[in-house]
C-alpha positions, 0 to 999 in steps of 0.5 A: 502528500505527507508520505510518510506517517509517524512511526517510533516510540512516542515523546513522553508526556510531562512527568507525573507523581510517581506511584508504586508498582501496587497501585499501578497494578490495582489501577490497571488491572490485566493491562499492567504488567509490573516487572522488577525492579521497579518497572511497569508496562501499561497496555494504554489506548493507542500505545504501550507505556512503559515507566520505572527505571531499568536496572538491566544491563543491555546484552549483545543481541538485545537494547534495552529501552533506556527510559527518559526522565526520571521515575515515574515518567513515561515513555510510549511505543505505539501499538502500529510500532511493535513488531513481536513480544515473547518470553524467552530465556527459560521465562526469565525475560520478557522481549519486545521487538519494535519498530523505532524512527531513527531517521525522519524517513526510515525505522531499525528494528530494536528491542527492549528486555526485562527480567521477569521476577520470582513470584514469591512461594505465597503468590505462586498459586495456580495461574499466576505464572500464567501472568505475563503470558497473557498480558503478551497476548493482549499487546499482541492482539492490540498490535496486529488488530484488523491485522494477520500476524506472522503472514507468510511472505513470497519475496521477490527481488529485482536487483535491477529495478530503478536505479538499483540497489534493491538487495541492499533495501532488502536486506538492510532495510526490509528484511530486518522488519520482517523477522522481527514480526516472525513472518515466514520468508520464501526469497526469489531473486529475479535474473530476467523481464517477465520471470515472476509471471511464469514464477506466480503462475506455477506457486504453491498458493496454499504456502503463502499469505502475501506476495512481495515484490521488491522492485518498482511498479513492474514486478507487482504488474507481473505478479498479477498476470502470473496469477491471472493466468492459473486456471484457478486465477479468481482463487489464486487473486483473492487469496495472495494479497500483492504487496510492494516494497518500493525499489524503483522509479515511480513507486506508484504502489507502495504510495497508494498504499502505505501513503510513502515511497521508503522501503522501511515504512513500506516493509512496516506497513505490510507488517500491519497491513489490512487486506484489501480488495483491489479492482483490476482491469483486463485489456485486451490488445490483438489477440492478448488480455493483460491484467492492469493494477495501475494505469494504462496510457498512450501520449505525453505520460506512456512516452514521457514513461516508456521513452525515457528507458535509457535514462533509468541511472536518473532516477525519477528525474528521466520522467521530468526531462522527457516530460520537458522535452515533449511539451517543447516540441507541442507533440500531439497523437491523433486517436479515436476514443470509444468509452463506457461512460459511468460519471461524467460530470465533476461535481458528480465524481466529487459527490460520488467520492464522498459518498464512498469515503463516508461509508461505515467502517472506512473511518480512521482511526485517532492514532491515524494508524490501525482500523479499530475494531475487533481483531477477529474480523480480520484474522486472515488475509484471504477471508478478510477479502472475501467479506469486504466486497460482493465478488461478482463470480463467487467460483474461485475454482475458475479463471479470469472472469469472462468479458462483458464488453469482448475484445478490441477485436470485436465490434464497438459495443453498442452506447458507448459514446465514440470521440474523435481526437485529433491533436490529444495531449495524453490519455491516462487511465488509472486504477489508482490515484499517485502514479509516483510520489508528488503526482496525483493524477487521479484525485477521486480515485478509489480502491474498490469502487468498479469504476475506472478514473480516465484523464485525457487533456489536449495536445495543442496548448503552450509549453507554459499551460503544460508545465502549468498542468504538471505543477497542478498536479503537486499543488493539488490542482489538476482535477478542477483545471478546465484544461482536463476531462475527469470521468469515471468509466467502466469500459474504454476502446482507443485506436490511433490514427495515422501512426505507425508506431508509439508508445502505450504504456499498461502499468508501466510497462510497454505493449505492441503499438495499437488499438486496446479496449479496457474492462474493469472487475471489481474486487478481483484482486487482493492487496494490504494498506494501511488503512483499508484503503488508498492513502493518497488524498483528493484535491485540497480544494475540495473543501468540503472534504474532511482530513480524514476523508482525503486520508481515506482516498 
């Protein structure tokens, strides 16, 4: 996994014949802007050119850009980097904030200033003042397209997730980003487990765009359920898109994502982000329904996850020492699986992936950064969502959908296929395909397809196979392992035997040790990506798939 895609002002290309500001003006049109003294800014394909040298001195609030090389040659800031451009100072200066990589994982908020000259009394013709004013507008458009700008955020913060320090991401590293894109912040910082669901069960929907957990995978999971338990959850799902800012352990979310586990990268791609549809999963567990984004999961990976709590101060490094634990005591859980079967043969789930992948207007772009397409298609968050998938209960003035299925209280519904396991390893269900960053379980996972990616391999093998799985999984391996069933699913039931206790795992987080049964509904929920789809990659030995199809995935 390369998780962290390029961001900051491009290398500049090699020097060039200078030109005057004339020409430049005459070549380019309503795209190039020419400033004084001697400065011009060229809205290019995929970036903002910049060239000339400044004669402006930098004031306390603002840097301004010093230009490499000598006149003529151009420095770049590409478009996915600009953050705002406004005229302020009584329209003397024209300011451009934006994103700029100072570390090889992280980007600060800068900003660039230049004067904006007098016209002289022969130019100053009606509209010409006018100008600036709309070449700022269309780098605007090209900096927010197939996104919604100044997206009202409900920010919350758990300062206890993971290994702590999430304030600190918040304020030095995120927050920063956020003002910068002038996006209206309502901050709420947590003091308790489960808080956000009573907290998104009463929000205002209609005052916000965005939902911002700043935590690991725990707080988006409570987030979904507080809107899931509105009387108007359906509305309540589709239209706050829940993001992520990675604060935890795993991360899961901002991986699949944004394709990165960095809290700066993260807080830039929600900035940019393209609304989502995202399938959710109802499992019903006694007499409960609990919503699932993630995973759900009983054996080796909900112990090594759940039984590792004490351990938090390690970081992700508990999950691989539980995991080193267990695998050296063979330990096994004996269940019976029912499942609602949709693809269950390899080669089928690789077919059916490309095909998904492949389908018009799911292409990246060549900058590997934006969706290219008119930006009025994507103007707002919530009805971005409504035409990118057919939702199957158009009333979002309802609940949650009924259940096809029922619950695990009920009856067995009838051809669902019933295997009894009696030394399983792990059971692992997902939503999405990187459990945490290097751990792509569910390669042919997909965002919006209906189906459920189910995992279950066996218990009663070598410490040596079961380390050998784990480094499939890094090395992109672990889908073609013969050692692991990989089938797509709508609908599953799993009830464990002869144990009275143990550990089932719902997005990371534990439920009463039983029986659950699992339904997914397609599109139910709403999320920003980076490209409109999961970052992580499918197997690298799939080699018919293209780069940008594993891109996609």
């Amino acid at each position: 996994m390369n998780p962290d895609a390029p961001a900051g002002p491009a290398k500049p290309d090699r020097p060039r014949t200078p030109v005057s500001d004339a020409e430049a003006a005459r070549a380019g049109g309503d795209q190039v802007l020419v400033l004084s003294p001697g400065v011009t800014l060229t809205l290019g394909p995929d970036a903002l050119l910049l060239s000339g040298q400044l004669a402006t001195k930098p004031d306390r609030s603002c840097l301004c850009i010093a230009l490499p090389g000598s006149r003529g040659t151009p420095s770049s800031i590409p478009y996915y980097n600009v953050l705002w451009a406004e005229i302020t100072g009584d329209r003397r200066w024209l300011r451009i904030d934006y994103a700029d990589q100072t570390q090889p994982h992280h980007v600060e908020v800068r900003s660039a200033k230049f004067a904006i000259p007098e016209l002289p009394i022969e130019q100053a013709t009606p509209g010409a003042g006018d100008q600036v004013a709309s070449w700022v507008e269309q780098l605007l458009d090209r900096a927010y397209r197939g996104s919604a700008r100044c997206k009202r955020a409900w920010v919350l913060v758990n300062p206890h997730a993971g290994p702590g320090g999430a304030d600190r991401i918040w304020q030095d590293d995120v927050r920063p980003i956020f003002e910068a894109a002038r996006m209206p912040l309502t901050v709420v910082r947590t003091s308790y487990s489960g808080q956000a669901v009573d907290l998104a069960r009463e929000l205002d929907i209609d005052n916000y765009d965005i939902a911002v957990p700043c935590s690991g995978d725990g707080l988006p999971h409570e987030v979904f359920n507080g809107l899931a338990k509105r009387p108007d959850a359906r509305r309540a799902l589709s239209k706050i898109a829940v993001c992520h800012i990675p604060c935890g352990s795993g991360n899961a979310m901002s991986c699949n994502l944004y394709g990165t586990h960095r809290p700066s990268l993260a807080a830039l791609a929600i900035v940019k982000g393209v609304p989502t549809p995202l399938d959710l999963v109802s499992v019903t567990h006694g007499d409960q329904r609990t919503i699932s984004f993630l995973s759900q999961a009983l054996g080796l990976i909900a112990e090594v996850d759940l039984g590792t709590e004490n351990l938090r101060w390690m970081g992700a490094t508990r999950f691989t020492f539980g995991f080193l634990k267990l695998v050296m005591q063979r330990k096994t859980y004996p269940c019976d699986i029912a499942v609602k079967v949709e693809i269950d043969d390899k080669e089928e789930v690789k077919r059916h992936y490309r095909q998904r992948v492949a389908q018009p207007g799911r292409e990246v772009s060549k900058t590997g950064e934006q969706p290219q397409g008119p930006a009025d298609k994507q103007s707002s968050v919530s009805s971005s969502a409504a035409d990118a998938t057919d939702r199957p209960d158009s009333d979002d003035s309802l609940g949650l959908p009924p259940l096809k299925y029922g619950t695990v209280m009920d009856k067995l519904p009838e051809g669902w296929e019933l295997i009894r396991h009696e030394k399983l390893g792990s059971f692992y269900c997902g939503n999405m395909a990187y459990m945490a960053p290097d751990a792509n379980f569910f390669s042919a996972a997909l965002a919006n397809d209906g189906f459920m990616d189910l995992i279950t391999t066996d218990g009663d093998i070598s410490p040596l196979k079961s380390i050998g799985l784990q480094l499939a999984v890094e090395s992109g391996h672990f889908f073609d392992s013969p050692l692991v069933s990989y089938r797509k699913v709508s609908a599953f039931r799993i009830i464990p035997r002869n144990q009275e206790t143990g550990y089932i795992s719902i997005d990371g987080e534990a439920i009463p040790f039983g029986p659950i049964q699992a339904e997914v509904h397609q599109g139910l929920g709403l999320t920003l990506s980076k490209r409109g789809a999961f970052e992580a990659p499918g197997p690298l030995n799939w080699d018919t798939v293209t780069t940008s199809e594993r891109l996609l995935a």
